[in-house]
Each structure stands twice: as C-alpha cells, then as structure tokens.
N, C-alpha and C positions, 0 to 999 in steps of 0.2 A: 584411138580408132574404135567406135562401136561395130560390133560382129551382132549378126541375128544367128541364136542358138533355138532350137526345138528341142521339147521335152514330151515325155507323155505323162501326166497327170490324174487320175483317180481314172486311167481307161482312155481319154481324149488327148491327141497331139494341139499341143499350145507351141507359141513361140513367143519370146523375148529379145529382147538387145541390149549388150551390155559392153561397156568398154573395156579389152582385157584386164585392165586394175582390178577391177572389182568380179570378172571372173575370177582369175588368181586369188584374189582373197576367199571368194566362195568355197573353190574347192581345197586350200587351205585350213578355210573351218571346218569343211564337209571330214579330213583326214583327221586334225584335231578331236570332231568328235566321233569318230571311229562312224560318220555313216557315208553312203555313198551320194554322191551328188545330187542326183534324181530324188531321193528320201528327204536332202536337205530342202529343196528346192519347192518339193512337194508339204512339207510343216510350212513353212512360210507363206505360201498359198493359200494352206487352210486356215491362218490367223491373219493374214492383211486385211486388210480394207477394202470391204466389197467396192468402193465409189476408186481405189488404186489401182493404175497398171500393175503385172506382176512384175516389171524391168526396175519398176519406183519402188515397191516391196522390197525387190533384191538388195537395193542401192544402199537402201534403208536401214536394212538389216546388217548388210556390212559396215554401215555406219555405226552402227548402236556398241556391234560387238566390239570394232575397234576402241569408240569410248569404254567401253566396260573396261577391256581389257589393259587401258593408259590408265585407267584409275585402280585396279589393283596393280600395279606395278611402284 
C-alpha cells in the first residue's frame, strides 16, 4: 500500500508517496547510518535528478543500496 508522507526540505514542505517496504528500508538506512530521516531524505533530493520525482529518487536509492549491500556480502 502506498502512504503520501511530507517532509520539510532546505526550508519548503514537499511531499512524497511511498509503499511501506521501502519506507522501512529508508529509515533502516537512515539508523545504519546514524542520520535522521529527514537528513537522509534531504541528500538524496540534492543529488537526484532534476527531470525525477522525489518518491522515484527514494525508490532508487533504496534500490542501489540494497544491490551494494548483496554484493559485499
């Protein structure tokens, strides 16, 4: 089931939607790497792709890390 979460962003309320899988894993990474959600949420915003939704960024992101993370294993 996708859920619409809001954020605030360099100062601006944004909103996203994301299916809890890939919430879960966000704030999973977010704890991993010792920062808080919002901070995670907020780097990946500033490197996506201007022409990307931020929800496809997020998707993305958790995508990449989970391949990293099955190849050092």
């Amino acid at each position: 089931m996708i859920h619409k979460h809001s954020i605030t962003l360099r100062g601006h309320r944004t909103s996203f939607s994301l299916e809890n899988p890939f919430m879960d894993e966000l704030r999973m990474i977010a704890d991993e790497r010792d920062l808080a959600l919002a901070a995670l949420i907020t780097e990946i915003d500033e490197v996506r792709d201007p022409t990307a939704n931020l929800s496809s960024a997020l998707r993305l992101y958790v995508l990449n890390w989970l391949k990293a993370k099955a190849r050092q294993a």
